[in-house]
C-alpha positions as CSV (number, residue, x, y, z in Angstrom):
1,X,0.0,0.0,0.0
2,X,1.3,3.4,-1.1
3,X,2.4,5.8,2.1
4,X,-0.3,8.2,3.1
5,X,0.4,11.8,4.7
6,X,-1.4,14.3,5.8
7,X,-1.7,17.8,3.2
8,X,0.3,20.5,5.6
9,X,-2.4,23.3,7.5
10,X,-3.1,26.4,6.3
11,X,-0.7,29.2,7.2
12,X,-2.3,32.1,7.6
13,X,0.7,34.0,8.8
14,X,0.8,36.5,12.3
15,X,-1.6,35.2,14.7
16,X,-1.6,31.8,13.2
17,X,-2.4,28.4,14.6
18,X,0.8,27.0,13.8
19,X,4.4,28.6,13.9
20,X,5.9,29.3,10.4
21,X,8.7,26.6,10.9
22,X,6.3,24.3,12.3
23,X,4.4,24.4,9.4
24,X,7.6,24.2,6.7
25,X,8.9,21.3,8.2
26,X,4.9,19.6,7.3
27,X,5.5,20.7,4.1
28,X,9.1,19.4,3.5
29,X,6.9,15.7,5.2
30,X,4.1,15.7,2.4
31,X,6.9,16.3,0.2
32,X,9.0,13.6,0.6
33,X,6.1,11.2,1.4
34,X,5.1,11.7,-2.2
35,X,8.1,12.2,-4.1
36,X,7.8,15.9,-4.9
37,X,11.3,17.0,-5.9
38,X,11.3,19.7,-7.9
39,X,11.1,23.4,-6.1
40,X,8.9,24.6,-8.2
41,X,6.2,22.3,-7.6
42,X,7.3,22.1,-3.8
43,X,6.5,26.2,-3.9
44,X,3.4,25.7,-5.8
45,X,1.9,23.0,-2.9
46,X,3.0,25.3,0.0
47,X,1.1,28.3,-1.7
48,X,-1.9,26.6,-1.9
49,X,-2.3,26.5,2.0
50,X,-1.6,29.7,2.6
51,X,-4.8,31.9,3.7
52,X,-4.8,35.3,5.8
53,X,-1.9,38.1,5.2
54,X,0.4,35.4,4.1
55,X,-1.5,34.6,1.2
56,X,-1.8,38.4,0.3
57,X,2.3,38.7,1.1
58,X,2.6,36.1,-1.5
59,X,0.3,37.3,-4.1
60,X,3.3,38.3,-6.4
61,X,4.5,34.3,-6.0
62,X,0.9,33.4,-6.1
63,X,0.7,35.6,-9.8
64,X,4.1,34.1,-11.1
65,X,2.7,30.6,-10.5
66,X,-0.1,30.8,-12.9
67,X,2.8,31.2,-15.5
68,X,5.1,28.4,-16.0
69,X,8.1,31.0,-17.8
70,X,8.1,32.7,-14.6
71,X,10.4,31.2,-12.0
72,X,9.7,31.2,-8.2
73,X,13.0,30.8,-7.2
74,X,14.3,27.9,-4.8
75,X,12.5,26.3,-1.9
76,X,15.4,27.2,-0.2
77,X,14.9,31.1,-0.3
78,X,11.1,30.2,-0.1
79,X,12.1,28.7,3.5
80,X,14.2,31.4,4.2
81,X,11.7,34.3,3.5
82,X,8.9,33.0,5.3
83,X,11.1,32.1,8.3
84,X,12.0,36.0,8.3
85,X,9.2,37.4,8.0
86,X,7.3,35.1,10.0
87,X,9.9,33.0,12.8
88,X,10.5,36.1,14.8
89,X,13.7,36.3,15.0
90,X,14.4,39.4,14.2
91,X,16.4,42.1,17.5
92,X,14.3,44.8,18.4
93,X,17.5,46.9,17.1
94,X,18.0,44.9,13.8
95,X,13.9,45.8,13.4
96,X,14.3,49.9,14.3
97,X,17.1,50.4,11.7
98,X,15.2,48.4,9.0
99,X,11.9,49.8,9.8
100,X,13.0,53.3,8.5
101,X,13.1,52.4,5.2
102,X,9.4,51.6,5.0
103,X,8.8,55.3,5.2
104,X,9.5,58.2,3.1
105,X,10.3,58.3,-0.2
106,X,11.6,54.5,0.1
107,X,8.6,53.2,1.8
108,X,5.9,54.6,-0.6
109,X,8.0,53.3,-3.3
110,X,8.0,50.1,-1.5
111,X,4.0,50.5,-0.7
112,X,3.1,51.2,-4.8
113,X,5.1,48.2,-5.9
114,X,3.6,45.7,-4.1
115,X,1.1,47.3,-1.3
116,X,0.3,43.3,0.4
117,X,4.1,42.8,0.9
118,X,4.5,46.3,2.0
119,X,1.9,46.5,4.9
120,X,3.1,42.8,5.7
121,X,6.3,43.8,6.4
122,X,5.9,46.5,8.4
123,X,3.4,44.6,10.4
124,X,5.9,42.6,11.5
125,X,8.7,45.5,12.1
126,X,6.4,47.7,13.7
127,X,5.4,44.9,16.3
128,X,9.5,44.0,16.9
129,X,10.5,47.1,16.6
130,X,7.7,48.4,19.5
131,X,7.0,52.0,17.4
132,X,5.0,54.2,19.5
133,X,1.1,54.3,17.9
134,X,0.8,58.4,17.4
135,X,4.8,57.8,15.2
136,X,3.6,55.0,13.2
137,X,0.1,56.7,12.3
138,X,1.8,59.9,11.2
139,X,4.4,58.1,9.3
140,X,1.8,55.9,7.3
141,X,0.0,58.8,6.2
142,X,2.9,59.9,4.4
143,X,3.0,56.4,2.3
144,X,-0.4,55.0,1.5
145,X,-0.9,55.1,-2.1
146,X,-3.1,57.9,-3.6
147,X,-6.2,56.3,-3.9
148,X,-6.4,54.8,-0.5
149,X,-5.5,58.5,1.2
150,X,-8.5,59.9,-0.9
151,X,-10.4,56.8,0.3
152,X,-9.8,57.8,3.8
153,X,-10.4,61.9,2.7
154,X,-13.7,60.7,1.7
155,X,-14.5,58.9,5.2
156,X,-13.4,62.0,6.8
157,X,-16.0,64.3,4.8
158,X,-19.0,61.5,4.8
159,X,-18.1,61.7,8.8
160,X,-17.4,57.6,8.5
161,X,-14.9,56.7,11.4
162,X,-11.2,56.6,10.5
163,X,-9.2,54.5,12.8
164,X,-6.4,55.5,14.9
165,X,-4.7,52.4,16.1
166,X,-2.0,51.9,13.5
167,X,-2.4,48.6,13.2
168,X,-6.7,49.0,12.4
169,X,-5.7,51.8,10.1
170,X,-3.3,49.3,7.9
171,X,-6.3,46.8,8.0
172,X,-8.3,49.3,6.7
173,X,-6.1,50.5,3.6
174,X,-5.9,47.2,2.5
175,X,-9.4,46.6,2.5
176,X,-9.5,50.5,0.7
177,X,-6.8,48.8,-1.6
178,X,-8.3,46.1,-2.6
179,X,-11.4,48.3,-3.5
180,X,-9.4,51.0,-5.2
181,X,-7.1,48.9,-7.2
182,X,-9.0,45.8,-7.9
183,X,-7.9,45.9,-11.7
184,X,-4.2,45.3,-10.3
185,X,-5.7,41.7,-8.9
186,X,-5.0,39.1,-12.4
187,X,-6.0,35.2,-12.2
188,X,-4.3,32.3,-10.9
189,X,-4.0,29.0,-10.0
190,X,-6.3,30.1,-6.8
191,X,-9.0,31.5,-9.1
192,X,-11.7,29.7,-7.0
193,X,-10.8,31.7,-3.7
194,X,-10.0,35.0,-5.6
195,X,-14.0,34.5,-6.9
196,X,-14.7,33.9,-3.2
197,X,-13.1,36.5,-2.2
198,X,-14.7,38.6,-4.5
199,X,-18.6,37.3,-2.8
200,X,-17.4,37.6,0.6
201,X,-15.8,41.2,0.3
202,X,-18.5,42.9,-1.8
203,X,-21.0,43.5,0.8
204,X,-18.1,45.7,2.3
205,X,-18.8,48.1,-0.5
206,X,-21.4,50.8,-0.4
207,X,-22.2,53.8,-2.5
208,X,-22.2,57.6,-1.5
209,X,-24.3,59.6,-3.5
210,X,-23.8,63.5,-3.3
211,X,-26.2,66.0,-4.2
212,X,-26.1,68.8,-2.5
213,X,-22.7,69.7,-0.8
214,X,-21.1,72.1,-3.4
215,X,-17.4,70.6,-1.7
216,X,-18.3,67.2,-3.2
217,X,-20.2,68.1,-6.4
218,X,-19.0,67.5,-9.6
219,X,-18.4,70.4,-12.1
220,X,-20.3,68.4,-14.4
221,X,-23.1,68.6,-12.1
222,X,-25.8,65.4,-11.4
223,X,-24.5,62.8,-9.1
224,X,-20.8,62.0,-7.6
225,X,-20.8,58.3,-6.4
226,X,-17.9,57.1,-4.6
227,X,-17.1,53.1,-3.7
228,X,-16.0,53.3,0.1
229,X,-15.6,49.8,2.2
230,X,-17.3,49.7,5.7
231,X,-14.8,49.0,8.4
């Protein structure tokens, strides 16, 4: 009878059930168990239980995978990347001096390349690293990408609540990401949880309609109506 084993849990990355190492070690079982040697595929099986912020920190890999030119690189630096970002091993120190460069010019470059890795990394800085709330909030002002600020403009002037825990506040411009720059999100081998994705986050959505307010109306004049997710 041919060996059995177990398909490794999801990872669903800070907060999870299961430590990150914990969890690559299950994969690196299921692989040998059934003979899965190249890294490609190795990569491809361990992206398919990802859920959570890891699975949006790995929507770039997730994107590459649908492609078979593309490569993914070794399940060696796979390991290593999600043991970095994830195993918490990172100083407090080593976390402060790295931390800086997700602001400023470097971090919104950083945030408009690839928002998901972006805010996942500095999740995990900000948390080492112990930044004071009021510094962080101020800081990722500065670097949210255009559309998510006027996202959070428009909350402001429809008197919606913004948050002011930094860590609510990321939550929130991903959700205003998502919304903003849905054309950015292409197919891919996960094209059944993207379309699930895409049930379970719609009712988030509603649509302001301005009339009256001459702040808000359009030169044009009739109706303004502006896509804003409920947090």
């Amino acid at each position: 009878m041919a060996p059995k084993a177990t398909p490794p849990p999801e990872f669903s990355g800070d907060g999870s059930k299961i430590m990150v190492t914990e969890w690559l070690k299950k994969c690196v079982m299921y692989f040998e168990v059934y003979l899965i040697m190249d890294d490609r595929q190795k990569i491809i099986q361990a992206l398919q239980h990802l859920s959570g912020s890891a699975f949006d920190y790995q929507e770039e890999q997730i994107k590459s995978s649908a492609d078979a030119g593309k490569s993914l690189g070794t399940w060696a630096e796979f390991e290593e990347e999600m043991t970095q970002v994830y195993g918490k091993k990172t100083k407090e120190e080593l976390a402060k001096k790295e931390i800086e460069g997700y602001f400023g010019s470097a971090g919104k470059k950083k945030a408009s390349t690839n928002f998901y890795q972006y805010a996942e990394h500095l999740r995990q800085l900000a948390k080492k690293e112990k930044t004071p709330n009021d510094t962080l909030m101020e800081k990722l002002k500065d670097v949210v990408p255009d559309k998510v600020w006027d996202g959070f403009s428009m909350m402001k002037i429809f008197k919606q609540p913004v948050p002011t825990d930094w860590e609510k506040y990321l939550d929130m411009s991903i959700k205003l990401h998502k919304e903003f720059y849905r054309e950015d999100i292409q197919g891919s081998i996960f094209a059944g949880e993207k379309k699930e994705e895409k049930k379970t986050s719609a009712p988030m959505a509603r649509t302001i309609t301005s009339q009256t307010s001459a702040a808000e109306k359009p030169t044009s004049g009739g109706k303004k109506k502006l896509r804003i997710p409920e947090g």
